[in-house]
DSSP file (Angstrom, degrees, kcal/mol; ACC not computed):
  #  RESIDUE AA STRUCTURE BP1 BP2  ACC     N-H-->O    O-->H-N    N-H-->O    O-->H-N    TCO  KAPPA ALPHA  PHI   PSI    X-CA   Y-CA   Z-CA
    1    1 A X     >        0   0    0      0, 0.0     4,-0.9     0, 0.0     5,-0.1   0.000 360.0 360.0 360.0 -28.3    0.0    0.0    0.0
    2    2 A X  H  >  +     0   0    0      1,-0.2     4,-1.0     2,-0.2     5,-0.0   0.782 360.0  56.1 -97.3 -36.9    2.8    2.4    1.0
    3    3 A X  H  > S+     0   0    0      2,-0.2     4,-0.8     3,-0.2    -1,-0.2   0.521 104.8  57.2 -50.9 -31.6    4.5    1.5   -1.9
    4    4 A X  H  > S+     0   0    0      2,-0.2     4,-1.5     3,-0.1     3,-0.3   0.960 106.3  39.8 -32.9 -91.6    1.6    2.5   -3.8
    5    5 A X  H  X S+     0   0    0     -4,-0.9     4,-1.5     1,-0.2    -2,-0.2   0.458 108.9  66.1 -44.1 -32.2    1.0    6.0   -2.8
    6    6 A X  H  X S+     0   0    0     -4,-1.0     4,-0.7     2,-0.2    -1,-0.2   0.864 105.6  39.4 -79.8 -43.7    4.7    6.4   -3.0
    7    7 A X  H >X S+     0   0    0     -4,-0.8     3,-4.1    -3,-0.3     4,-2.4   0.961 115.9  56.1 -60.2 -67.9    4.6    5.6   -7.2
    8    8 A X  H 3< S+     0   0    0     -4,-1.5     4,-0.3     1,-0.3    -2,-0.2   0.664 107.0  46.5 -21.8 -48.1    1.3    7.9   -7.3
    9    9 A X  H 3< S+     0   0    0     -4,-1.5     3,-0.3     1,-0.2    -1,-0.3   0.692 114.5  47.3-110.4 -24.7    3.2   10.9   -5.6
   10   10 A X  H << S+     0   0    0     -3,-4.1    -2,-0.2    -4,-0.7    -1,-0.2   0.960 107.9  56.6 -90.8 -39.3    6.3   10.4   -8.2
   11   11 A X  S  < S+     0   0    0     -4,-2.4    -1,-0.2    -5,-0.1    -2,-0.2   0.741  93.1  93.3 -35.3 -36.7    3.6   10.2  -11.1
   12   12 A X  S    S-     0   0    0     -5,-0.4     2,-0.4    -3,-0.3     3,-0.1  -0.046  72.9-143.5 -54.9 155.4    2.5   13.7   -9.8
   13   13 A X    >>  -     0   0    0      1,-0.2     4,-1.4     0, 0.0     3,-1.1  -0.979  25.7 -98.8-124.5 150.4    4.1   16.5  -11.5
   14   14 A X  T >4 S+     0   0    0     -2,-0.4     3,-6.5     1,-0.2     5,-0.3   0.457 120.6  52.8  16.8-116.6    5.2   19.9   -9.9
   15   15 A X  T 3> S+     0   0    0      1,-0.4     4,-1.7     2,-0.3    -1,-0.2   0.454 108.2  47.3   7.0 -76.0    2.4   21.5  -10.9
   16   16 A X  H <> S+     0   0    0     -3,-1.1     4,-1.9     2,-0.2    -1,-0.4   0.478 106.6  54.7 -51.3 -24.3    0.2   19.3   -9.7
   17   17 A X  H <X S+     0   0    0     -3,-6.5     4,-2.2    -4,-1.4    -2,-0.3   0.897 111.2  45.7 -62.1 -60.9    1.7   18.9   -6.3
   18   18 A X  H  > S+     0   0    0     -4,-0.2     4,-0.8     2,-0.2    -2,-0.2   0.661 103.2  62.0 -80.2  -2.5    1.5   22.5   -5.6
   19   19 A X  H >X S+     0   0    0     -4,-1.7     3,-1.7    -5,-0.3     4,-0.8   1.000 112.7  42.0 -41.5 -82.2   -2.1   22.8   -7.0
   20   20 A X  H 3X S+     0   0    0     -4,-1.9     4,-2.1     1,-0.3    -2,-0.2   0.777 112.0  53.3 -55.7 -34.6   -2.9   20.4   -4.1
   21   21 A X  H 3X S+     0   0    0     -4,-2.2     4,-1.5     2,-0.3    -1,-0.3   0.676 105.3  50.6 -33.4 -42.0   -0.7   22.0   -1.6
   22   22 A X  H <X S+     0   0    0     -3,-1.7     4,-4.5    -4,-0.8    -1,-0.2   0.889 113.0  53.2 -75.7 -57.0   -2.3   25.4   -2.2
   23   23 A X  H >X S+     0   0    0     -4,-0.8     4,-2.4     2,-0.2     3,-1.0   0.957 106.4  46.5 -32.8 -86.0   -5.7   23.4   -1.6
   24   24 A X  H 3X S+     0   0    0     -4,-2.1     4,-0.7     1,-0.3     3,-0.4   0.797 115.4  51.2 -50.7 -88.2   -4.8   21.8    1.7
   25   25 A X  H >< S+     0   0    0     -4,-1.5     3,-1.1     1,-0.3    -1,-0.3   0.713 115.8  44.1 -12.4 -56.1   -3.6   25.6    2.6
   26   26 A X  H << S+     0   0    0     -4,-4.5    -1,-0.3    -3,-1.0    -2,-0.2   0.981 117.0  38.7 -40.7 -65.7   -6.8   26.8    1.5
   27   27 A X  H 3< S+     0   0    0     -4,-2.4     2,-0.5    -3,-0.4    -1,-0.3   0.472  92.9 100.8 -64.6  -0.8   -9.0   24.4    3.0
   28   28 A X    X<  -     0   0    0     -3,-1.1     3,-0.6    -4,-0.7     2,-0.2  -0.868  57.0-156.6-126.0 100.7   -6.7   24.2    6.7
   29   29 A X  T 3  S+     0   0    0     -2,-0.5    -1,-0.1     1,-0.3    -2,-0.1  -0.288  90.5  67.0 -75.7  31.4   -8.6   26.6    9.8
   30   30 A X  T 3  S+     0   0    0     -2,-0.2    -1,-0.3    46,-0.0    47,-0.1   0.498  95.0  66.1 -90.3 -47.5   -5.2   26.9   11.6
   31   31 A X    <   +     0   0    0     -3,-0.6     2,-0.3    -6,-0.1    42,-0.0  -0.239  60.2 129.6 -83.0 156.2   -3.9   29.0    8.7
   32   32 A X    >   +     0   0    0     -3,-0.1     3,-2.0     0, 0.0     2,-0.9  -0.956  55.1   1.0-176.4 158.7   -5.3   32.5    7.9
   33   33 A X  T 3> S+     0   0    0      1,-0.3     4,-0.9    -2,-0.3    -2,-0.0  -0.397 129.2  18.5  70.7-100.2   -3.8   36.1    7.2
   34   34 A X  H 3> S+     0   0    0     -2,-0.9     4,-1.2     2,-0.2    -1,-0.3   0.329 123.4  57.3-111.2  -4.8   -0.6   36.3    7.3
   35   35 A X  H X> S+     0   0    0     -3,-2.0     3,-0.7     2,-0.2     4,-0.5   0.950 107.1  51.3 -70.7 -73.2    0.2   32.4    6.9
   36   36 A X  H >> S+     0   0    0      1,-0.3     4,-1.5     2,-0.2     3,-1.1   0.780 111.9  45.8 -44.7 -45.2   -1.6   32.3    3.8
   37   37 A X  H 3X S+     0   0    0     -4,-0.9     4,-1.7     1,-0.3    -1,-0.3   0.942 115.7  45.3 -75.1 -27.7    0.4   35.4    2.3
   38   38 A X  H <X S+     0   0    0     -4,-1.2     4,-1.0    -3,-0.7    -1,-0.3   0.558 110.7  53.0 -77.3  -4.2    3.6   34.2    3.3
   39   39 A X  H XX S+     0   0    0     -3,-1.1     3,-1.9    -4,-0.5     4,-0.6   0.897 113.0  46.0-119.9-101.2    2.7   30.4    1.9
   40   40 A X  H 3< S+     0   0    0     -4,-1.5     4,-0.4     1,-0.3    -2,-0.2   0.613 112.0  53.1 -35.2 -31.3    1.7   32.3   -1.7
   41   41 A X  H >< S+     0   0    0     -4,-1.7     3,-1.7    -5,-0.2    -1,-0.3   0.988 111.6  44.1 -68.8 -49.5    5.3   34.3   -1.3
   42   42 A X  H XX S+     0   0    0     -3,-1.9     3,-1.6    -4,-1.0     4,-1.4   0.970 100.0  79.3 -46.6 -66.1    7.3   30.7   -0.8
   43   43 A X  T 3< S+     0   0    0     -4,-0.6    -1,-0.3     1,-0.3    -2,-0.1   0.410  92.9  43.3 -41.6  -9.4    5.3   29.4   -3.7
   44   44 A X  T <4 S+     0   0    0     -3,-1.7    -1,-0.3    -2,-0.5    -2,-0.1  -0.063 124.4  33.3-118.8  40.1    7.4   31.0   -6.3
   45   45 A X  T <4 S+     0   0    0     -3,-1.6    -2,-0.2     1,-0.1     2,-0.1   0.121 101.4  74.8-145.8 -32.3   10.5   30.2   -4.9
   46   46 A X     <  -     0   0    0     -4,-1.4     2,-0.2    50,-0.1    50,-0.1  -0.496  51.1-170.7 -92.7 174.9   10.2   26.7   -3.1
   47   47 A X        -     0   0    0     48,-0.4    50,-2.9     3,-0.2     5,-0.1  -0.594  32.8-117.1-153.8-145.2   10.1   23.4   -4.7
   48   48 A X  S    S+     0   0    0     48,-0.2    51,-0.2    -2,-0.2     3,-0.1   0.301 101.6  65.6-142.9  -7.0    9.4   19.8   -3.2
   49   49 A X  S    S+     0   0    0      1,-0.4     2,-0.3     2,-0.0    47,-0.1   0.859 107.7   5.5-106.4 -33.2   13.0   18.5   -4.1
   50   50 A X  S    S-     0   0    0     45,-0.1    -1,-0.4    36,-0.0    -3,-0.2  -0.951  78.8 -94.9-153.1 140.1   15.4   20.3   -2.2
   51   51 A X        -     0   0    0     -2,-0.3     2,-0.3    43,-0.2    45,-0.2  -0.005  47.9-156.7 -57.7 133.7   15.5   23.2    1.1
   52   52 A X  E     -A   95   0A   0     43,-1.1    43,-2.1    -5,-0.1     2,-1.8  -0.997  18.9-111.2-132.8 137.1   15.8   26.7   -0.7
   53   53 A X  E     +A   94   0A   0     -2,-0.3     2,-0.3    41,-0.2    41,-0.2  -0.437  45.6 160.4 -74.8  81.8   17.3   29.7    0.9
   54   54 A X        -     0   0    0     -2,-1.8     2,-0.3    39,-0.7     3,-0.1  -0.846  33.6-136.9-100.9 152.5   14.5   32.4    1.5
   55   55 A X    >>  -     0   0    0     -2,-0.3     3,-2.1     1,-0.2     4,-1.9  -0.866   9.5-136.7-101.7 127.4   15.6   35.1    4.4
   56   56 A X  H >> S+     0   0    0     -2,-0.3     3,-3.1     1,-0.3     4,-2.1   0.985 103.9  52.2 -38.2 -76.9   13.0   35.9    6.9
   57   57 A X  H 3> S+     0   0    0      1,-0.4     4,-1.0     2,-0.2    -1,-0.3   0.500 101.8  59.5 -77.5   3.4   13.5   39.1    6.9
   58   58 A X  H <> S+     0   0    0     -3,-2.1     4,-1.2     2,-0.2    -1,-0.4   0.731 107.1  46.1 -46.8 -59.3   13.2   39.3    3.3
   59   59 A X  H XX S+     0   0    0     -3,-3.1     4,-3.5    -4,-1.9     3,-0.6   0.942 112.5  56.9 -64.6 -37.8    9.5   37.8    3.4
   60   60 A X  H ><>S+     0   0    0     -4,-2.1     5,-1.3     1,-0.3     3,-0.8   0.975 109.1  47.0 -65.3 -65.6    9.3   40.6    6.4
   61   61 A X  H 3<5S+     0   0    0     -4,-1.0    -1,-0.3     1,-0.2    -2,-0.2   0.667 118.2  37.8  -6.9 -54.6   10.4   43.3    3.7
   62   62 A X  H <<5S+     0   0    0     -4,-1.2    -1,-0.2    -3,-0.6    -2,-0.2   0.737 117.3  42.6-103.4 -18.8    8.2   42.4    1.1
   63   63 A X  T <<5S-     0   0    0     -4,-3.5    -1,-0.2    -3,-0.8    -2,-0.2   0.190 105.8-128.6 -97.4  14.5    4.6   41.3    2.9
   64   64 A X  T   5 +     0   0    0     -5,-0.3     2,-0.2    -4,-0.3    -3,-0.2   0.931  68.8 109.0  34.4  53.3    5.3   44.5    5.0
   65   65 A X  S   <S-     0   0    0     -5,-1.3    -2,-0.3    -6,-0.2     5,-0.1  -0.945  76.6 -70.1-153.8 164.5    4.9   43.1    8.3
   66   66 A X    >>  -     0   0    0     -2,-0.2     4,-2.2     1,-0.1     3,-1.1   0.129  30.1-124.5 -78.2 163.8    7.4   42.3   11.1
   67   67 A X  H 3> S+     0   0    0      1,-0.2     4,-1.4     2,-0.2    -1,-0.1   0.709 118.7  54.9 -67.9 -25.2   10.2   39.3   10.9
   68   68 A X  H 3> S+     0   0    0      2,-0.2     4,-3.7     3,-0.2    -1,-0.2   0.811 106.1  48.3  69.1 -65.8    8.2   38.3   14.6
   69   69 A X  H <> S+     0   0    0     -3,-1.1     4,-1.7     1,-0.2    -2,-0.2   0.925 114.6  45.0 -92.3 -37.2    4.8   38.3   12.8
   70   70 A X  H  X>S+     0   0    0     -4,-2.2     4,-1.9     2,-0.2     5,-0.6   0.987 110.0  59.0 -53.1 -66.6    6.7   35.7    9.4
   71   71 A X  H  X5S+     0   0    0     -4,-1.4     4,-3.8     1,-0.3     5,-0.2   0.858 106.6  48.4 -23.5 -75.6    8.5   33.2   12.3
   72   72 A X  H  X5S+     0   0    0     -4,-3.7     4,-1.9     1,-0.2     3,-0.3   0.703 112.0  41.0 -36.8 -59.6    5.3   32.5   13.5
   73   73 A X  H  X5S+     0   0    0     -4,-1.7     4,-1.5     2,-0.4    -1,-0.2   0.850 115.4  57.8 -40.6 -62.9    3.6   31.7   10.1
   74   74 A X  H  X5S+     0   0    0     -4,-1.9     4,-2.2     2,-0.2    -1,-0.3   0.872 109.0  49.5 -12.3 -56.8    6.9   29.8    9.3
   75   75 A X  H >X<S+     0   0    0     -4,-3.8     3,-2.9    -5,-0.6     4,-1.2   0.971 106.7  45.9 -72.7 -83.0    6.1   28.2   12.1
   76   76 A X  H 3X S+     0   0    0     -4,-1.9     4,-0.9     1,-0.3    -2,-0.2   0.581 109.5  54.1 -35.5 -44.7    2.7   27.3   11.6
   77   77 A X  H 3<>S+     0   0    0     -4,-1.5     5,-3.0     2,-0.2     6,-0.5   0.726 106.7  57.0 -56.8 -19.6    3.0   26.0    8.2
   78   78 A X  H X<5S+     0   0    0     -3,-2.9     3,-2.1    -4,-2.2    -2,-0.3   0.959 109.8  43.5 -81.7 -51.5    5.9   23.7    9.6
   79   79 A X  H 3<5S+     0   0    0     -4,-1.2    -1,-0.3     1,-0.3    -2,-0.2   0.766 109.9  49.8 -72.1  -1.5    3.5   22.1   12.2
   80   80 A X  T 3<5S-     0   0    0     -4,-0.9    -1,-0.3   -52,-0.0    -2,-0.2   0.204 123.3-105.0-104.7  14.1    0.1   21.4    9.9
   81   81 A X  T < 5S+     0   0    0     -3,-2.1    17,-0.4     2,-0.2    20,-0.3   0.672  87.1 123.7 107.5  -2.8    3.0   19.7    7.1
   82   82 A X  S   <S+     0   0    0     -5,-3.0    16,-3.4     1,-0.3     2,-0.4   0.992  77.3  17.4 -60.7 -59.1    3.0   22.5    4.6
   83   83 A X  E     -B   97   0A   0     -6,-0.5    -1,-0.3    14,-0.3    14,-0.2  -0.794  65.4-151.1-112.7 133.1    6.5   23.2    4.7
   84   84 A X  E     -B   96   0A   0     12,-1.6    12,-2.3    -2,-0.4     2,-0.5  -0.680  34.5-125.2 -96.1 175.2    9.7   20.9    6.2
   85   85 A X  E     -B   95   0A   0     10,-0.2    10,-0.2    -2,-0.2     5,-0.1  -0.945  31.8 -89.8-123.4 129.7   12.3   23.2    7.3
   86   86 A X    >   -     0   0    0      8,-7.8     3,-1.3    -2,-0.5    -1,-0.2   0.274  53.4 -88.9 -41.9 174.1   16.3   22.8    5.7
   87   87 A X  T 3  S+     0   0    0      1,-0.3    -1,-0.2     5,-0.1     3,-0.0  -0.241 125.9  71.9 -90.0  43.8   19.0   20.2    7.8
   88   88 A X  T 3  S-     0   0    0      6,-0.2    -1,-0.3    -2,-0.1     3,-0.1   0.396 111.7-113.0-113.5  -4.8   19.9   23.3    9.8
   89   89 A X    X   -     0   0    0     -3,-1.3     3,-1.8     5,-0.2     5,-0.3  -0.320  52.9 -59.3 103.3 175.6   16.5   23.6   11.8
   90   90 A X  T 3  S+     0   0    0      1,-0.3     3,-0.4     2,-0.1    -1,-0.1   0.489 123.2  73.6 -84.2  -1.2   14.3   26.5   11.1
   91   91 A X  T 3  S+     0   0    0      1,-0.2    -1,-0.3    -3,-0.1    -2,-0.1   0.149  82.5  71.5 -77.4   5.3   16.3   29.2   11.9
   92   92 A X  S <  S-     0   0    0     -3,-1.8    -1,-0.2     2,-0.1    -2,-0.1   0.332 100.9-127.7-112.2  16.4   18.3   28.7    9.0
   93   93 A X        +     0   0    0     -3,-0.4   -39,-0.7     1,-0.2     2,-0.5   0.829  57.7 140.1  40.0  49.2   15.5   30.0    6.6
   94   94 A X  E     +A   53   0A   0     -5,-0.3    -8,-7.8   -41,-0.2     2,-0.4  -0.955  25.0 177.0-117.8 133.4   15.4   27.0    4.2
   95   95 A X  E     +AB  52  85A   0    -43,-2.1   -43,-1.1    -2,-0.5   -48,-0.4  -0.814  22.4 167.0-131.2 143.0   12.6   25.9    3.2
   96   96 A X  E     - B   0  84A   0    -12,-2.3   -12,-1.6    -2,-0.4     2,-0.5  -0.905  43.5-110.2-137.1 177.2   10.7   23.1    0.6
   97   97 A X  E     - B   0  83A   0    -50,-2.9     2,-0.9    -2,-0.3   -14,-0.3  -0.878  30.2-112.7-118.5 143.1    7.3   22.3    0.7
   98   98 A X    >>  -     0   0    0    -16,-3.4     3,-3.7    -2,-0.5     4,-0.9  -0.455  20.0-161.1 -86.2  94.5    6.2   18.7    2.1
   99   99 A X  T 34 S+     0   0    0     -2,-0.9    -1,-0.2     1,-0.2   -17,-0.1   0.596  84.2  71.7 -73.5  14.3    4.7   16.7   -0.9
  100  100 A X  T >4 S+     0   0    0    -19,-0.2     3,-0.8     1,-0.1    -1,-0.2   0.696  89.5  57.9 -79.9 -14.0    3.0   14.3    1.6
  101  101 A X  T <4 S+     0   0    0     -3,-3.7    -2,-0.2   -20,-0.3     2,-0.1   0.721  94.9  63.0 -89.3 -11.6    0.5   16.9    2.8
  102  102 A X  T 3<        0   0    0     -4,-0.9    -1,-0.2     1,-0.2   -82,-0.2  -0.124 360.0 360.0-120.5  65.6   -0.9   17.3   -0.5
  103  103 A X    <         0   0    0     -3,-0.8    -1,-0.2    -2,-0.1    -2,-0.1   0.108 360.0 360.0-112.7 360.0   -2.1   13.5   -0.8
């Protein structure tokens, strides 16, 4: 079975990945505001394959609102699955998006 899902998800393309991804964001009543805009900023920068270096205080720059009010969001997409967080922990701002949440 695991084996399954696991062809299915390689079958996916891009495209299709973040489609569902975008869904699950949509549909998910922990995220809202300022999640959502920082989740639409990642989307044209992250990818599913490998941890990409966006700077907090970049995202803070461009959504206009403080580097404080992005952590959190950061944060929030990393617990509901959106996003995994690079092999330096989440303080290193690198970021991919978790193609299991959008099964």
């Amino acid at each position: 079975m695991a084996v399954k899902k696991a062809k299915e998800k390689a079958l996916k393309s891009e495209e299709e990945l973040r489609r569902d991804v975008g869904d699950f964001v949509a549909m998910n009543p922990v995220l809202d505001g300022v999640d959502i805009r920082v989740f639409v900023y990642l989307s044209g920068r992250v990818n599913f394959t490998e941890p990409v270096h966006v700077p907090q205080i970049e995202m803070a720059i461009a959504l206009g609102r403080q580097q404080t009010h992005i952590s959190r969001s950061l944060r929030k997409l990393v617990d509901v699955g959106v996003l995994l967080s690079g092999p330096e922990g989440t303080r290193a701002s690198k970021w991919m998006f978790n193609a299991d949440c959008a099964t």
